[in-house]
N, C-alpha and C positions, 0 to 999 in steps of 0.2 A: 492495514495501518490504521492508528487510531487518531482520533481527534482530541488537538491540548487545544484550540484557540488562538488561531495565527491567520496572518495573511496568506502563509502556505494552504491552509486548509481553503480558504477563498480562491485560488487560482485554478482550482479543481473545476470550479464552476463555469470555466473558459469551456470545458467540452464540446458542449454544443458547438462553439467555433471550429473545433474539430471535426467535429460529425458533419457539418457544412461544407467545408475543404474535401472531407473525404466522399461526399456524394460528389460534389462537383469531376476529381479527380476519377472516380470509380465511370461516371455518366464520359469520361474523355477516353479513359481507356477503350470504352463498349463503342461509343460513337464516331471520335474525330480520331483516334489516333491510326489506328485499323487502316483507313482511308488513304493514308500520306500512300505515294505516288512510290516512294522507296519499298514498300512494303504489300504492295500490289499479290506479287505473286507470291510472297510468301505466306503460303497456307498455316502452318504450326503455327507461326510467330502471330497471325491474326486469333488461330486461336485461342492462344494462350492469354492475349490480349482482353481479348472476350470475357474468358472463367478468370481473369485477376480482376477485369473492371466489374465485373458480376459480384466476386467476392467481399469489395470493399466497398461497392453500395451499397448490398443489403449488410455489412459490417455496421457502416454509418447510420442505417437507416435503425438498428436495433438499437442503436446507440442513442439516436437524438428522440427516438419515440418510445423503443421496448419498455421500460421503466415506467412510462405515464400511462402507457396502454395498459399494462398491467394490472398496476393501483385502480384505475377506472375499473378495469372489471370485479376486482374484486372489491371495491367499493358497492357497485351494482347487484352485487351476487350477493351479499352478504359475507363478505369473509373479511380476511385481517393481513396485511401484508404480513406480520410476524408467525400467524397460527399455521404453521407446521410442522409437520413430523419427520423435519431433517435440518442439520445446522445449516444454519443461512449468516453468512459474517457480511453480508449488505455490500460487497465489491459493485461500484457503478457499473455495469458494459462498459463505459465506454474507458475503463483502465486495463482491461485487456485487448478489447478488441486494438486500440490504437498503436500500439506496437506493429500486431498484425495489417493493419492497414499501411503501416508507412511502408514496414517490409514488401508488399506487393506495389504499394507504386514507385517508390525506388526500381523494384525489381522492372518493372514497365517500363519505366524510364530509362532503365541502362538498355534493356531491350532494343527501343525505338530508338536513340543512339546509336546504339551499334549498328544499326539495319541502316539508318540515314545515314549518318558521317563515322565511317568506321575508322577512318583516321584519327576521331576522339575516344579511342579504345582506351585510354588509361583511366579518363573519367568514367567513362562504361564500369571500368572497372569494379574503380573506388564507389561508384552507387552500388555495385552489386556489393561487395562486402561490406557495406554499411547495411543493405536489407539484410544482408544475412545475421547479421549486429542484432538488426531489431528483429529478425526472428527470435533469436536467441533468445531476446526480454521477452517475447510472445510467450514464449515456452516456458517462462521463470515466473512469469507475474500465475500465468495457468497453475501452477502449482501450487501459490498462497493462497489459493481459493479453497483448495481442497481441505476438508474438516479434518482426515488424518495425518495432516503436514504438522512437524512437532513443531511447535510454537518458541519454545525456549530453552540453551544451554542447558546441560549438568552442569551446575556449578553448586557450590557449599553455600547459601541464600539462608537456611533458615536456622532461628535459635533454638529450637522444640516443638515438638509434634503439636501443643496447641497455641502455635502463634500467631497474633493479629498482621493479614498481609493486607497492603496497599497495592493496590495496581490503578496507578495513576496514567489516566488517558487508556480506557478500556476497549473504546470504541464497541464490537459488538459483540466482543468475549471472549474472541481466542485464546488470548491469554489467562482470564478468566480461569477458564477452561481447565486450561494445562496446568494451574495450579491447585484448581481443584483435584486435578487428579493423584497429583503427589502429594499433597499437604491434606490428609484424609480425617484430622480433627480440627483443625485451627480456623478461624475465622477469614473473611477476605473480604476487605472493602474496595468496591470496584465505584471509580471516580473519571466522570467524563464531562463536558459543556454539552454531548449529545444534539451538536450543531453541524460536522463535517457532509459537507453536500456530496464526498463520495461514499457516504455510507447510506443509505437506503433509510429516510427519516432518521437521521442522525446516528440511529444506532441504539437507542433504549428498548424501543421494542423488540428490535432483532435479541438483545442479549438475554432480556426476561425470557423469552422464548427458548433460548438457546440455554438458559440456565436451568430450564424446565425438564427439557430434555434429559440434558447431561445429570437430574437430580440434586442440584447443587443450590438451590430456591432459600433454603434454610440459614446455608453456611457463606451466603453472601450478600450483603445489602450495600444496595445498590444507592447512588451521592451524586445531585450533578453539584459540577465546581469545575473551579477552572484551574489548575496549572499550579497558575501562579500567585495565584489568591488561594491555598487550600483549607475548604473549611473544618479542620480540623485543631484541637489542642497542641500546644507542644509535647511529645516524645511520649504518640499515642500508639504508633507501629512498630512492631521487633521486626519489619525489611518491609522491603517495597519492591515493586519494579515497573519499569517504564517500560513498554517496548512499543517502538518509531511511535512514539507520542513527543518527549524530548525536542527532539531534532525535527517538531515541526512549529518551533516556537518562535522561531527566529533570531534576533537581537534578544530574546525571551528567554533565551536559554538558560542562562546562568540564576536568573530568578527561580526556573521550574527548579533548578537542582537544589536553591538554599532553601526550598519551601521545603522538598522532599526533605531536605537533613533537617529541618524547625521542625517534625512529625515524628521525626526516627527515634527510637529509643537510644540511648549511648551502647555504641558495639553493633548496633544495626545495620543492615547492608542493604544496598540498592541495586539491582540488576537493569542497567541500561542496554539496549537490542536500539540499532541504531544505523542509518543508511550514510555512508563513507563512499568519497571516491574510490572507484576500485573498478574491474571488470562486469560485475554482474550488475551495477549500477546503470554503467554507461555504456547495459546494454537495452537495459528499460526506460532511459530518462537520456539518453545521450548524451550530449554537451553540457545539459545542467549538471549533470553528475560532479561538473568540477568543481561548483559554488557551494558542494555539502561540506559538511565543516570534518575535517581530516582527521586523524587515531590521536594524535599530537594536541589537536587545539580542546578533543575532549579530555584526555588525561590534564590536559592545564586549568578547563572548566571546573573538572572535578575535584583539582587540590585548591583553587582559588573561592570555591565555594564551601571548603571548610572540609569534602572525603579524604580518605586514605585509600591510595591504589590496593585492589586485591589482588583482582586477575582480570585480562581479558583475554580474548581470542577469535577467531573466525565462526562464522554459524549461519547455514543457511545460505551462504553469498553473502551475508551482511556480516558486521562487527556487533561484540558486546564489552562491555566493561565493569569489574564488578567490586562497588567500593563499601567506604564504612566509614559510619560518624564514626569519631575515635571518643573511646569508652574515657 
């Protein structure tokens, strides 16, 4: 996910709070919980107890230190967080590992329930099918990581083989990327604030790097800018697209979209990629999943902001949406 400049993008920086929580928990499972007096003799359940609290210390511990440690060494060695010879999209640890952390102490805690007060078997329950929840998002968020996860819809995006694209809120290129791949002469302006604390130094260096790679260095110049201030002319892009930049704007939203249409050429189209309550949501983000703003309030977004509905559809677990200044 990339960075537009929102409070969303700041709340990310709570992790460490997380990593805390999850050592504490990880150090209870290994330590105090084993002990209780219910659970004496039972061998398995101790040690299961053991390899989950094991699990989600050293989880926590990657989490609240791996990244700093890192940068130090290659600060010291001479090297460059971004100079590699593989894509790196700057995912913090600690947005995957957290899924997996909650899913084993959940899973610990209906455990140790059921082993103490087995007359609380329904809640037992319900903690285990919520870890199984957030395994679930374990497994989903692990796979936006990966550089061959296709990034975005087929859908009909562009006016001709050499057209000017926007990709507003880049973060560290994925999308980039994927465009470069199908739009094989056109140009592509990739636009970020290059500030979001879950991307690995905002995300500039990872993308030049990643743009290096991918051989795309020529056909893409690189803009920081924000959102919703874009510094650009009016009806300077034949399409754009946003993906989970948008919808992390907040109250902001409806601005990113009028800036996007002030930049479009008339007939120009936007490809919005966008996180909606839904299942895959609320199985990575749980209960927040129900405060994302729903299929409904964006098609309203986007005719109140001046688009024309194209198409949307499902993709990835997420939604897209695909409009147009009207010509």
């Amino acid at each position: 996910m990339h960075g537009g400049g929102s409070t969303a993008e700041r709340s990310h920086s709570h992790m460490w709070l997380f990593s805390v929580l999850g050592l504490v928990a990880g150090l209870a499972l290994m330590m105090l919980v084993p002990r209780l007096k219910p659970l004496e003799h039972m061998l398995l359940v101790q040690i299961a107890l053991y390899i989950m609290g094991a699990v989600v210390l050293l989880a926590s511990l990657h989490t609240l230190v791996g990244p700093s440690m890192h940068r130090h060494h290659l600060r010291h060695s001479g090297g460059h967080p971004a100079a590699t010879d593989r894509y790196d999209f700057g995912w913090h640890p600690g947005m995957t590992a957290f899924p997996l952390t909650a899913a084993l102490v959940l899973w610990g805690v209906a455990v140790v329930l059921q082993g103490t007060l087995p007359l609380w078997w329904p809640l037992a329950l319900l903690l285990t099918l919520l870890a199984a929840n957030f395994f679930a998002g374990y497994l989903i968020v692990r796979t936006t990581t990966r550089a061959d996860r296709t990034a975005l819809p087929m859908v009909d995006l562009f006016q001709g083989d050499h057209d000017l694209i926007l990709d507003a809120g880049c973060g560290a290129g994925r999308t980039t990327l994927s465009l470069g791949r199908v739009l094989k002469q056109g140009q592509i302006v990739a636009v970020d604030r290059f500030d979001a604390d879950y991307i690995d130094a905002g995300g500039r260096d990872l993308l030049e790097n990643n743009l290096r790679l991918a051989g795309l260095t020529n056909r893409v110049r690189i803009e920081t800018g924000d959102l919703k201030r874009l510094p650009f002319e009016d009806q300077t892009f034949d399409a754009a697209v946003s993906a989970h930049a948008l919808d992390h704007l907040g109250p902001d939203k409806g601005q990113g979209m009028r800036e996007v249409l002030r930049v479009l050429k008339p007939g120009g189209r936007l490809l919005v990629v966008a996180s909606v309550p839904g299942w895959t949501t609320f199985a990575i983000v749980n209960m927040l999943s129900l405060f994302l703003m729903n299929k409904g309030g964006w098609r309203n977004l986007a005719r109140m902001s001046g688009f024309e509905l194209v198409e949307e559809g499902d993709f990835n677990g997420f939604w897209y949406l695909l409009v147009r200044r009207p010509a």
